[in-house]
C-alpha positions as CSV (number, residue, x, y, z in Angstrom):
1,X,0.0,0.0,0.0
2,X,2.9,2.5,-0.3
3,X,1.3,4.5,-2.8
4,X,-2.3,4.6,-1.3
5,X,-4.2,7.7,-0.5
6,X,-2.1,8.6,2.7
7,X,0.8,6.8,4.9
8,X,-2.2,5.8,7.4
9,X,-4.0,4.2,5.0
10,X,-1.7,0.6,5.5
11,X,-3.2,0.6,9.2
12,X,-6.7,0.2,8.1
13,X,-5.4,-3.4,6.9
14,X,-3.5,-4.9,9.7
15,X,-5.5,-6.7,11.9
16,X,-5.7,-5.9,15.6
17,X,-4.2,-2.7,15.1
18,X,-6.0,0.1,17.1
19,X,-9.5,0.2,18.5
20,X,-12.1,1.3,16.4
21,X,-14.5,4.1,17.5
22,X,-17.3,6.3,16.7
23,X,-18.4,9.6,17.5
24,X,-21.5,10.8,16.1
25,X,-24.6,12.9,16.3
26,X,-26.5,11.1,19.0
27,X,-26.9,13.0,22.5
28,X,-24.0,15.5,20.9
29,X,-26.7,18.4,21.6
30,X,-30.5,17.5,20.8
31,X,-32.1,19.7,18.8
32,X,-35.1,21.2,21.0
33,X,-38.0,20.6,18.7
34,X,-39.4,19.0,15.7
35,X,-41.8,21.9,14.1
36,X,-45.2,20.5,13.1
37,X,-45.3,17.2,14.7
38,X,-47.1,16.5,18.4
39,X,-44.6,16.0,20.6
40,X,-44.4,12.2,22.2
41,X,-41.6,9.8,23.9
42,X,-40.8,8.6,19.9
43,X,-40.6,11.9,19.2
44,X,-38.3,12.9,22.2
45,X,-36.3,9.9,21.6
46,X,-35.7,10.8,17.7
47,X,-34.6,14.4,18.6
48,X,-31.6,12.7,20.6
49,X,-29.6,11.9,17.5
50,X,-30.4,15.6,16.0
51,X,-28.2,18.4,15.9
52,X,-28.7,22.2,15.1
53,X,-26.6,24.3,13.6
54,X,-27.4,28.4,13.9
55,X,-26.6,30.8,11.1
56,X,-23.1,31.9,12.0
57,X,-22.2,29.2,14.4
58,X,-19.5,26.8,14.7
59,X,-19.9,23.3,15.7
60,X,-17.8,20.6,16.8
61,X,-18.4,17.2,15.6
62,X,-15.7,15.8,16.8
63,X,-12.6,16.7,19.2
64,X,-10.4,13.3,19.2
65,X,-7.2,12.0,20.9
66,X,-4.7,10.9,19.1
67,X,-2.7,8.7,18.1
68,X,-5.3,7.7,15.5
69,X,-6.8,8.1,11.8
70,X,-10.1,8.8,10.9
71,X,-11.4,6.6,8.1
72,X,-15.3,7.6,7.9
73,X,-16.9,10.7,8.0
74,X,-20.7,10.4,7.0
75,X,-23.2,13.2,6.8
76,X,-27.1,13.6,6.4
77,X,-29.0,17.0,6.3
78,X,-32.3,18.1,6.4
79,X,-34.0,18.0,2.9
80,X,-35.9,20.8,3.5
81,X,-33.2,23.5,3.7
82,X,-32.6,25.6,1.3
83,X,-29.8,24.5,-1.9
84,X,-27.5,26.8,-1.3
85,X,-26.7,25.4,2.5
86,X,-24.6,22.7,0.2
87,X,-21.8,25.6,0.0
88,X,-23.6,27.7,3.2
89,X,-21.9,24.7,5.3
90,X,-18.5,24.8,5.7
91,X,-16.0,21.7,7.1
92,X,-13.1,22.8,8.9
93,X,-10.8,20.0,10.1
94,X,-7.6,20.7,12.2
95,X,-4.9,18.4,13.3
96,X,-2.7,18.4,16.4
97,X,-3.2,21.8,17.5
98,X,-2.8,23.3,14.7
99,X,-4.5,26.7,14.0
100,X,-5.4,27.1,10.5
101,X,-7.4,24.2,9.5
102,X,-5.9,21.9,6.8
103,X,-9.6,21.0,5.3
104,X,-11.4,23.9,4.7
105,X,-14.6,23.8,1.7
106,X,-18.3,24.3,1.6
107,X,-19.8,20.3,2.5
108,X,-21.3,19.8,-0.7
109,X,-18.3,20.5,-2.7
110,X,-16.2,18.7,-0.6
111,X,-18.4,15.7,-1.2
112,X,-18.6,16.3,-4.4
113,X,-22.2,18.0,-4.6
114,X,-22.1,19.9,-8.1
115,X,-23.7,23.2,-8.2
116,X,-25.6,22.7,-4.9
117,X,-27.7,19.8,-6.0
118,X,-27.3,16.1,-4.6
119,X,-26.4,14.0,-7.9
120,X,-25.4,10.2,-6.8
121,X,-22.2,8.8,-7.5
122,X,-20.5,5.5,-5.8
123,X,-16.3,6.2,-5.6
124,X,-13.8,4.6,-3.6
125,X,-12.8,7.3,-1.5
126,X,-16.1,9.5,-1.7
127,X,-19.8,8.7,-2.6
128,X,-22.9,10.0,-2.0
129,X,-25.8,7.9,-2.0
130,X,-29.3,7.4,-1.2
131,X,-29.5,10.8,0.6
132,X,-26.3,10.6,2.6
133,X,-22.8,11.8,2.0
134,X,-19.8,9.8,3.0
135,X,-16.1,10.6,3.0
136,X,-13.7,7.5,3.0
137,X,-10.0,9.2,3.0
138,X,-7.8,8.1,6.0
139,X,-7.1,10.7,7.7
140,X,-4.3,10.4,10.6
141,X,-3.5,12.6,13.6
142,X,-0.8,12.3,16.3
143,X,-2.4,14.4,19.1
144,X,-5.9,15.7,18.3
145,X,-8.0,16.0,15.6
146,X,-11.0,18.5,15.9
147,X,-14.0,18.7,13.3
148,X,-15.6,21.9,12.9
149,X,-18.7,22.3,10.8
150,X,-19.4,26.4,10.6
151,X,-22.9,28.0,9.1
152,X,-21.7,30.6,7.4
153,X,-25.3,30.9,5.8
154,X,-28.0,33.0,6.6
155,X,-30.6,30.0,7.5
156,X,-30.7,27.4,10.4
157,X,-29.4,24.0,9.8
158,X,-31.9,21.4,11.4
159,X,-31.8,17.7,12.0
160,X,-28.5,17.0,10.7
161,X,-27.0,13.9,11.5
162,X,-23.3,12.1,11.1
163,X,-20.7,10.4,11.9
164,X,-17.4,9.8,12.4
165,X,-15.3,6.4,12.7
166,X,-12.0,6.2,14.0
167,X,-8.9,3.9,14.7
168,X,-7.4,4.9,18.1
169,X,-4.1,3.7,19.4
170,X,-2.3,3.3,16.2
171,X,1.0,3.5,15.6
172,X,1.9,6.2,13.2
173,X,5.2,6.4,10.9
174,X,7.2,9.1,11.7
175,X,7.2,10.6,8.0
176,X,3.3,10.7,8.9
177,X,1.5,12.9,6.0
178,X,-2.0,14.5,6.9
179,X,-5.2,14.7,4.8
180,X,-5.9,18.0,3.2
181,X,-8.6,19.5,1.0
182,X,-8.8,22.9,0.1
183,X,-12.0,24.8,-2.2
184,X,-10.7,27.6,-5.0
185,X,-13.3,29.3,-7.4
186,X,-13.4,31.7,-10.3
187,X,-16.2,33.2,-11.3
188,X,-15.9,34.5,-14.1
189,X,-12.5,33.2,-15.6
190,X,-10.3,35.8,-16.8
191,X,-9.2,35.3,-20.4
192,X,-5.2,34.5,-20.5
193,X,-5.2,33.3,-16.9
194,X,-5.6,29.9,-16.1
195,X,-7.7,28.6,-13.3
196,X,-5.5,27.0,-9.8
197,X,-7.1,23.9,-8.2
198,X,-4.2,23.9,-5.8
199,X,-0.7,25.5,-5.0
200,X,1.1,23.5,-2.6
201,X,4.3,23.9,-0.5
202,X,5.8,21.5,1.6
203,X,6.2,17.6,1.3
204,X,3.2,15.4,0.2
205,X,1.3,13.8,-2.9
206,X,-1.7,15.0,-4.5
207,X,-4.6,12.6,-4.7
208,X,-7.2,14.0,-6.7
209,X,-10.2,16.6,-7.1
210,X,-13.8,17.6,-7.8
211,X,-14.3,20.0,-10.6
212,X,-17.3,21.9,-11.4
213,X,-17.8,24.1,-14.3
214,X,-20.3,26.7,-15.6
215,X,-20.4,27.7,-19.6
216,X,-20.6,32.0,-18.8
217,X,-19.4,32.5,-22.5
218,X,-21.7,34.6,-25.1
219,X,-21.0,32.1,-27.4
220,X,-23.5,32.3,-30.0
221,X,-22.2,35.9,-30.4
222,X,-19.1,34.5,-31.7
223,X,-20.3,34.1,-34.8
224,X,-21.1,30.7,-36.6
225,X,-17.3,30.4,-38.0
226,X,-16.4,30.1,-34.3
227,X,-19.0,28.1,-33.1
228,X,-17.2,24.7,-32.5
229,X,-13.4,26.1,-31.9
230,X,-13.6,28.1,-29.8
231,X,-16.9,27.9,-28.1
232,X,-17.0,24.0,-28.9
233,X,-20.8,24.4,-29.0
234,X,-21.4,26.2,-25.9
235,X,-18.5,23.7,-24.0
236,X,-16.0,24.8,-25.0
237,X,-14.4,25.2,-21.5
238,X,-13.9,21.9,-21.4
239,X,-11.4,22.2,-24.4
240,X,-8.9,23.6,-21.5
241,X,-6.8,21.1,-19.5
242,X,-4.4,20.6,-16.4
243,X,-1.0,21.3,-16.3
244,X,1.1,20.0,-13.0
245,X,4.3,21.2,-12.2
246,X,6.4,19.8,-8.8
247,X,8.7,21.2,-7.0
248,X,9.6,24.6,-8.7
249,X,8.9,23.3,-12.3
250,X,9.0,25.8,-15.0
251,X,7.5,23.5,-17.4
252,X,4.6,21.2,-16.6
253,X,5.7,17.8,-15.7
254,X,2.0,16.9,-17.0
255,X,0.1,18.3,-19.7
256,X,-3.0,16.9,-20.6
257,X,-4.9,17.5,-23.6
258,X,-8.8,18.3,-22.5
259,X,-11.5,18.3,-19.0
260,X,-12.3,14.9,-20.1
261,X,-9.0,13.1,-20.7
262,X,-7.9,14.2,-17.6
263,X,-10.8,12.4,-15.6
264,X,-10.3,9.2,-18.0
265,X,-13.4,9.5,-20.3
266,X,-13.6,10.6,-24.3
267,X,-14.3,13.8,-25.9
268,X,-16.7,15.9,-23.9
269,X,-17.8,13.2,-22.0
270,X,-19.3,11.3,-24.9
271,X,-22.1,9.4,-23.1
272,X,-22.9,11.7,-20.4
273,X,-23.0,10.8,-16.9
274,X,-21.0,7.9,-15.4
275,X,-19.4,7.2,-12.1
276,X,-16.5,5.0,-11.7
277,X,-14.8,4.1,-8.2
278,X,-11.7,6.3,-8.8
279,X,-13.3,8.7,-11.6
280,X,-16.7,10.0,-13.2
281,X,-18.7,12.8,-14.3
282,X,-22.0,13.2,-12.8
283,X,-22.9,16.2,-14.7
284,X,-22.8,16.8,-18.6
285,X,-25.2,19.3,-20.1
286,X,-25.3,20.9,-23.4
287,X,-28.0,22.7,-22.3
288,X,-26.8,24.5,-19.2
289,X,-23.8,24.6,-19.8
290,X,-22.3,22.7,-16.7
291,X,-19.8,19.8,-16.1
292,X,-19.0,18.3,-12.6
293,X,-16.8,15.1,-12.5
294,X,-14.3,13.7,-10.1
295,X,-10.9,11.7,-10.5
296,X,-9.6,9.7,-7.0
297,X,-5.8,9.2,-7.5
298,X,-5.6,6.1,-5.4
299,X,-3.1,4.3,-7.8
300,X,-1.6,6.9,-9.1
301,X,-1.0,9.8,-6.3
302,X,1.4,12.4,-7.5
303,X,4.0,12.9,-4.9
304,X,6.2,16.4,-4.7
305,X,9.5,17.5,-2.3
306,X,8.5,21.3,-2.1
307,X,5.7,22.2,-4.2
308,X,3.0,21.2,-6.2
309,X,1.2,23.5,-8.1
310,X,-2.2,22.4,-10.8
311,X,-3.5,25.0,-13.2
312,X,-6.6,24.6,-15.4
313,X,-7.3,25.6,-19.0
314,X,-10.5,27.2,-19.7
315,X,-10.7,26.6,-23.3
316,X,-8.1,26.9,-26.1
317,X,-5.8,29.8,-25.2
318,X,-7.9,30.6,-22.2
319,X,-10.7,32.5,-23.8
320,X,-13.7,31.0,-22.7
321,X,-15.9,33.0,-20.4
322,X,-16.6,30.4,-17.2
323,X,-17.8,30.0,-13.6
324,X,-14.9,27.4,-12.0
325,X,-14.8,25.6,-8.9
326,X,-13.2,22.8,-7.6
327,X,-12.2,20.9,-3.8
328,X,-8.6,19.3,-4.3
329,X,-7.2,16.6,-2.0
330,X,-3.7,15.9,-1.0
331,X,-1.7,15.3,1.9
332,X,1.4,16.4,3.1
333,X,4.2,17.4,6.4
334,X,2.7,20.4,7.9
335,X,2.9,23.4,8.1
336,X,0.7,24.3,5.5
337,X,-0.2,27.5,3.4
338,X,-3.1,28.8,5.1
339,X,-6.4,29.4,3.1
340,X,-9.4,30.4,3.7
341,X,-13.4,30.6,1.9
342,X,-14.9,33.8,0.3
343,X,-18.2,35.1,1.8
344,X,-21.1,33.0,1.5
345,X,-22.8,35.0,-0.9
346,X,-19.9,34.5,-3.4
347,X,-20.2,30.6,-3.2
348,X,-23.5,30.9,-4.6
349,X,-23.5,28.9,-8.0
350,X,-23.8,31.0,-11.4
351,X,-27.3,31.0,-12.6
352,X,-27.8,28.5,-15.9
353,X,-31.0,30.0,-17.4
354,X,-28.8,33.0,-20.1
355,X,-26.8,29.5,-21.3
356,X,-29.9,27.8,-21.3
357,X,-31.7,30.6,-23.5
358,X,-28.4,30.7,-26.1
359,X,-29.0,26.8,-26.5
360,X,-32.5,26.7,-27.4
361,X,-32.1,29.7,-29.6
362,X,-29.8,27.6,-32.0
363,X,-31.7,24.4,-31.7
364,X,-33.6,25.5,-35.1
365,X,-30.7,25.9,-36.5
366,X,-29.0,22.8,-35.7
367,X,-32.6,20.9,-36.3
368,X,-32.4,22.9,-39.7
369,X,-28.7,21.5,-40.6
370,X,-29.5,18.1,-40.0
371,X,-32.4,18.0,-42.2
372,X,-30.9,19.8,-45.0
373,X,-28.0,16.9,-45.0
374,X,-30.7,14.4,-44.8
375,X,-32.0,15.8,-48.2
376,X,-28.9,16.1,-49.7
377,X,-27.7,12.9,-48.7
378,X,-31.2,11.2,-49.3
């Protein structure tokens, strides 16, 4: 397992090493009422395993002694709040004492949640499923590990459950990495500068990445002659790629060629939607403009010395007009560069309905095309 997610990961296979333990909601605070239903013992009983959260507040899930690693963090939320709690909720995780928390992104994206909305998907190290939300990355901790979850929205967070498993009384290597995950958005792109996922310094590997992406660009406007390169028929962000560099690079170590080749599927994710354990896409849309997808490197981590830094194209020579955000996951020797979430208002996710509107405009068009070739061919 030497080139598993983190060093703590080779515990979670040797038996009888550490005790495992869970913390969750249950008797952690009970919420003090269930609106609209008559109160009763099943009722009072039900509101033990309940939490609140108030706008503004920070909660802790979980404030653990170490030596241990986490290796389950599960999540369910109230379907009634509103969307936008999906980036209104932030994680905030910090290890041994540290101050400046080394996972820091809204919940949903750090699940994976694209634009706010729950969209199933079944990964190794991430899924979420059947209404719940579950996080499978070891994460390891000499001392402490505290688990903040902060409202940073305007609305109260009701009847949210969770949990969290842990191995305690493991022995830890001594070149012990910790788990890290850090959100970055653009919104909009700027034409000639890339988008960064991640700038790293210290020692560690990079393991992977959720990336969401909004179409922003006045395509049609373009003009026809321009319609597929650039504006690759309203997607044309997705004609950008990744570029890696490690360790002070001035050249990208890797260089891939699209969105999609980099999360292992063909061009603009031919078939739509799919899910894979270590990759997917769980949002394709020609019609809103959006992409969301998700690549685990679990095989494949890429480890740097000093610094690892991932920029992303947003179409061919940057030029494409685009809302970007993305949760990147890595480990590494602290300290860490601190980072830190814009206001809750700027989280919010760009608005689909003017790419909507340029799409169905040209559908005539493109209905028109294809039954003139018919003709002609015919």
């Amino acid at each position: 397992m030497s080139n598993a997610l983190s060093a703590g990961m080779s515990h979670l296979f040797e038996p009888g090493s550490g005790v495992s333990r869970l913390v969750s909601s249950w008797d952690a605070r009970p919420i003090e009422k269930y609106p609209g239903v008559p109160p009763s013992p099943y009722v009072e009983e039900f509101k033990r395993k309940c939490v609140g959260i108030a706008p503004g507040e920070s909660f802790t899930v979980a404030d653990l002694e170490g030596p241990g690693v986490i290796n389950r963090f599960y999540f369910h939320y109230n379907v009634r709040w509103p969307r936008s709690m999906s980036r209104g909720l932030e994680l905030r995780f910090y290890w041994d004492g540290e101050e400046e928390p080394s996972v820091c992104a809204p919940l949903g994206d750090f699940f994976g949640s694209p634009f706010c909305k729950y969209v199933e998907y079944d990964a190794f190290a991430q899924s979420m499923l059947n209404g719940g939300y579950v996080s499978r990355f070891p994460m390891p901790f000499r001392k402490r590990a505290r688990l903040v979850i902060r409202n940073a929205s305007p609305y109260q967070a009701e009847r949210e459950l969770y949990g969290v498993t842990y191995l305690r009384d493991v022995e830890l290597p001594d070149d012990l990495l910790h788990f890290h995950a850090r959100w970055n958005r653009a919104n909009p792109t700027e034409e000639g500068v890339p988008y960064e996922v991640l700038d790293a310094a210290g020692r560690g590997q990079y393991v992977g990445c959720h990336l969401f992406q909004q179409n922003r660009d006045a395509w049609i406007g373009r003009g026809p002659g321009k319609w597929i390169f650039p504006a690759g028929s309203g997607m044309g962000n997705m004609e950008g790629w990744d570029e890696v560099y490690v360790d002070g690079e001035a050249e990208p170590s890797q260089h891939d060629t699209g969105t999609e080749e980099y999360f292992n599927t063909g061009p603009y994710f031919t078939h739509g939607r799919s899910t894979g354990i270590f990759d997917g896409c769980t949002v394709r849309s020609y019609l809103t403009g959006r992409m969301a997808a998700y690549r685990f490197h679990v095989y494949d981590p890429i480890p740097f010395n000093s610094r690892f830094r991932m920029i992303w194209r947003h179409g061919l020579l940057d030029s494409i007009r685009a809302d970007f955000a993305s949760t990147a996951f890595w480990y590494q020797a602290e300290p860490h560069v601190p980072f830190d979430l814009p206001p809750f208002e700027d989280r919010l996710p760009s608005s689909w309905l003017t790419h909507g509107l340029r799409s169905v405009a040209l559908f005539p068009m493109v209905l028109g095309t294809k039954l003139l070739c018919r003709t002609i061919a015919a």
